[in-house]
C-alpha positions in Angstrom: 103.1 24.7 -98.0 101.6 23.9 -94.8 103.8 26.2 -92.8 103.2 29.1 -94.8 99.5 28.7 -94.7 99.7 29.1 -91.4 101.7 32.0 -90.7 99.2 33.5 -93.4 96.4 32.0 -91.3 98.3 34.0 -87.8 99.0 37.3 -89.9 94.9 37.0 -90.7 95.7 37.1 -94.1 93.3 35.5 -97.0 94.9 32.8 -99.4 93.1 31.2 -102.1 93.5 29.4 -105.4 92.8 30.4 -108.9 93.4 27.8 -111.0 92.4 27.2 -115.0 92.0 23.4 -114.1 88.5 22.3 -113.2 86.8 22.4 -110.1 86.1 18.4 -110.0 89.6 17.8 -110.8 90.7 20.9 -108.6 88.5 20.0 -105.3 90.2 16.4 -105.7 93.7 16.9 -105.3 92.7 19.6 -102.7 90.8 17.0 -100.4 93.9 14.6 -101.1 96.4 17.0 -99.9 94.1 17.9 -96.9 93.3 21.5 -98.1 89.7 21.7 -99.1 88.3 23.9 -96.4 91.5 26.2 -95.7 91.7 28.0 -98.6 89.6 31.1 -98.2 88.7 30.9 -101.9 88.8 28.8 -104.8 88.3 29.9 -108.3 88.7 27.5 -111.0 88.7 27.3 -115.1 85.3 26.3 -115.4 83.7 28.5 -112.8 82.3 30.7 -115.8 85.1 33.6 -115.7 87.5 34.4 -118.5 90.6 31.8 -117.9 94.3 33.1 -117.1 96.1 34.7 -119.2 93.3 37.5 -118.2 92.8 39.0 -115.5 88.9 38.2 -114.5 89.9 35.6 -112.2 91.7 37.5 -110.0 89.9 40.2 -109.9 86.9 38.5 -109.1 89.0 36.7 -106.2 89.9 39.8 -104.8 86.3 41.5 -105.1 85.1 38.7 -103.3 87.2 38.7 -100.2 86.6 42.3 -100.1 90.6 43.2 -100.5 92.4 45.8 -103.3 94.6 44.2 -105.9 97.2 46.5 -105.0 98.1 44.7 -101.8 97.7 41.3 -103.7 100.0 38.7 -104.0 99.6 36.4 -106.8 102.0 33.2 -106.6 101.6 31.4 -110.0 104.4 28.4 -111.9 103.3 29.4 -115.8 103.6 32.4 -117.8 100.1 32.9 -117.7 99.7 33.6 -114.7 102.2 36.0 -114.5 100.5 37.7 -117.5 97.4 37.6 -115.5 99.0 38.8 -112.2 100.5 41.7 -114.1 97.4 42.7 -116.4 95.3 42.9 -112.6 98.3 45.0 -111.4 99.1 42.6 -108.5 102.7 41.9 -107.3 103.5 38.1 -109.0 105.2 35.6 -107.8 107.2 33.0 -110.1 106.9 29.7 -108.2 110.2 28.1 -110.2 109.1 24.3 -109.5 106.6 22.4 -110.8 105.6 22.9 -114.3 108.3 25.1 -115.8 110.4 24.0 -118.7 114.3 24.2 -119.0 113.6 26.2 -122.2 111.5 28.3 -120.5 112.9 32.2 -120.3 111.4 32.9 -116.8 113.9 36.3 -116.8 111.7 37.5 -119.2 107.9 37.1 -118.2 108.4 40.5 -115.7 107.9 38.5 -112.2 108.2 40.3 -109.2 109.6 37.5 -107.2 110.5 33.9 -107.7 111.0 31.4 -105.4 112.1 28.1 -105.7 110.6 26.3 -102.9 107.8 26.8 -101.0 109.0 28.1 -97.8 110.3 31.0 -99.4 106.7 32.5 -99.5 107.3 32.3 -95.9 109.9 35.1 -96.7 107.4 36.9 -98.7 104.6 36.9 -96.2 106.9 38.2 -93.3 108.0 41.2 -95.7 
């Protein structure tokens, strides 16, 4: 992840996450993985927004950094946040590692794009 954070840092593009978990929990892992003050936002579950499936979250994420939806990119590893990257009309991303199931039918959840390891976002970013 950390090289395509910086080739999104060099294209002076904004990333940020938007995540259901909490911000304590959130923030943690963040500061473990050395990430805390890098992300140009962070919206979390318990930030007072409507959680993922729905869209609130990331249209507030894009309202705040001042950028349409339509040029977007929302990188997500559950069906909800596909559903929520679809219902804000922003391209989605299927990450296909982490949390997803073998019984899961990712064909169907109407991705944009999946990758299967992080530095194909690279790939997406240079696009």
């Amino acid at each position: 992840m950390s090289e395509a954070i910086e080739i999104i840092k060099k294209k002076k593009l904004y990333w940020g996450i938007v995540t259901n978990k909490s911000r304590a929990l959130t923030e943690k892992i963040l500061k473990f993985y050395g990430l805390i003050n890098h992300a140009d936002i962070l919206i979390c579950g318990d930030d007072g927004l409507t959680p993922k499936p729905s869209p609130e979250m990331l249209l507030s994420a894009c309202n705040s950094l001042g950028i349409d939806v339509g040029d977007a990119i929302y990188i997500g590893d559950s069906l909800r946040d596909i559903q929520a990257a679809i219902s804000a009309k922003m391209k989605s991303v299927l990450a296909c590692y982490g949390y997803l199931k073998v019984t899961d039918d990712i064909e169907s959840w109407g991705a944009d794009f999946f990758v299967r390891h992080p530095e194909e976002i690279i790939n997406l970013v240079n696009n």
